[in-house]
C-alpha positions as CSV (number, residue, x, y, z in Angstrom):
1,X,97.1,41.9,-10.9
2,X,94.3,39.6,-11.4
3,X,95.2,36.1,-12.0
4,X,93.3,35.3,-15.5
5,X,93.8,32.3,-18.3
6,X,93.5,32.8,-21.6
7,X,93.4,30.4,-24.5
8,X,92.2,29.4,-27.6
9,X,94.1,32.8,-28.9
10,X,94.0,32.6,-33.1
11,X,95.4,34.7,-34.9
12,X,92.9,34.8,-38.4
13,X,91.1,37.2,-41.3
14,X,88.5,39.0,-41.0
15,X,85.5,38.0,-42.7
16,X,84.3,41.6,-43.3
17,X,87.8,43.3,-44.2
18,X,90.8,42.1,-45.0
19,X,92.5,42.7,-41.1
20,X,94.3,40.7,-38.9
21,X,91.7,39.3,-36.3
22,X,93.0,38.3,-32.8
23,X,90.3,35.7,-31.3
24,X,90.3,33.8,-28.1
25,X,88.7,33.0,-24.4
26,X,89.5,34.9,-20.9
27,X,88.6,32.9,-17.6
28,X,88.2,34.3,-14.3
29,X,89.6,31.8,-12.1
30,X,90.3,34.3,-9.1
31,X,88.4,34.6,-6.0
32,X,86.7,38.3,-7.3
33,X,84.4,39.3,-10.0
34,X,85.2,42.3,-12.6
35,X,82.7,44.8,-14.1
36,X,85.8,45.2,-16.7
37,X,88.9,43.9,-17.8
38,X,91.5,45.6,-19.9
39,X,93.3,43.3,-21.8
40,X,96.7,43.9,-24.1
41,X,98.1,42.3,-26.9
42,X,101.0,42.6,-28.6
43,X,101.8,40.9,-31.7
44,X,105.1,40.4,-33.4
45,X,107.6,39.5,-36.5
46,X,110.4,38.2,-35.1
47,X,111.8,40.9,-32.2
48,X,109.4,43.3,-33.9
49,X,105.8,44.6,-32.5
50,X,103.3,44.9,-35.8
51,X,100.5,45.3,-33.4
52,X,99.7,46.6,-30.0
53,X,96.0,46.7,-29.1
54,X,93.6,46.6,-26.2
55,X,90.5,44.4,-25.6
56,X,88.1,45.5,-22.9
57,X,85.8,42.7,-21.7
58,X,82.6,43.9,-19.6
59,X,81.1,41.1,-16.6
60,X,83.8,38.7,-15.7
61,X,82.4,37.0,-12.7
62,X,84.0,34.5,-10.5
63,X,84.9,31.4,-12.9
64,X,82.8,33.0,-16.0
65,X,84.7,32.5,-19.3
66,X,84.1,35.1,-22.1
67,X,85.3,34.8,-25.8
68,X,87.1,38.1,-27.0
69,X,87.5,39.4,-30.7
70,X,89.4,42.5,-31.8
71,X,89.9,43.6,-35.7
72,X,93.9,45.2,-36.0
73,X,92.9,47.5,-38.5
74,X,95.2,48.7,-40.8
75,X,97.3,45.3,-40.6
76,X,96.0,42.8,-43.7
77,X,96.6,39.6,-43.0
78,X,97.2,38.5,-45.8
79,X,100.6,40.5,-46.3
80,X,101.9,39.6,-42.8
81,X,100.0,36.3,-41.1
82,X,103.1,34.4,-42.6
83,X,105.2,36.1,-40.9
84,X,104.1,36.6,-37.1
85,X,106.1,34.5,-35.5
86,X,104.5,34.6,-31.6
87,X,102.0,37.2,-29.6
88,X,101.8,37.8,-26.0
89,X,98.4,38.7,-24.1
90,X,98.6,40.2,-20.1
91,X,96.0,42.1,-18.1
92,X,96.4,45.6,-18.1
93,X,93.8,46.7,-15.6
94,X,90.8,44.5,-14.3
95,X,88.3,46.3,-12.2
C-alpha cells in the first residue's frame, strides 16, 4: 500500500452543524502519483469505534500535500469530544 503521512489530524466542530469534524494533511512522499486516494478513519471511546468514515482525496502527485475535511454526521461533538480518547487514519486504496 502506498506509503503516505498524515498529520495535523484535529478532531473539532463544525462551524455549520453541530458534527464532529475530522481535519488534517495527506503527503505523498512515494515515488508515484495518485488520481485518488481512499482514506479511513476510525475514531474511538476507549476500545469502542463511534465513527468509521472514508475520505477520498482527488490529485496526489509525487510530494504534493493536500488538507482533508470530513463532517461525521450524526455524531455532535459536543456530547462525545470529551470522551474520544485516540483515532487511527490508514490508506484504504490509492490509485
Amino acid at each position: 500500500m502506498a506509503n503516505l503521512e498524515y498529520f495535523n489530524i484535529k478532531i473539532d466542530r463544525s462551524k455549520e452543524t453541530k458534527d464532529v469534524v475530522i481535519k488534517g494533511e495527506v503527503s505523498n512522499r512515494t515515488e508515484k502519483s495518485y488520481s485518488t486516494i481512499a482514506l479511513r478513519i476510525m475514531v474511538f471511546v476507549k476500545n469502542i469505534s463511534i465513527a468509521n468514515v472514508v475520505v477520498l482525496i482527488n490529485g496526489l502527485p509525487i510530494g504534493a500535500t493536500k488538507a482533508f475535511e470530513k463532517s461525521v454526521e450524526g455524531l455532535e461533538y459536543d456530547n462525545i469530544a470529551k470522551d474520544i480518547t485516540r483515532y487511527e487514519i490508514y490508506t484504504e486504496s490509492a490509485y
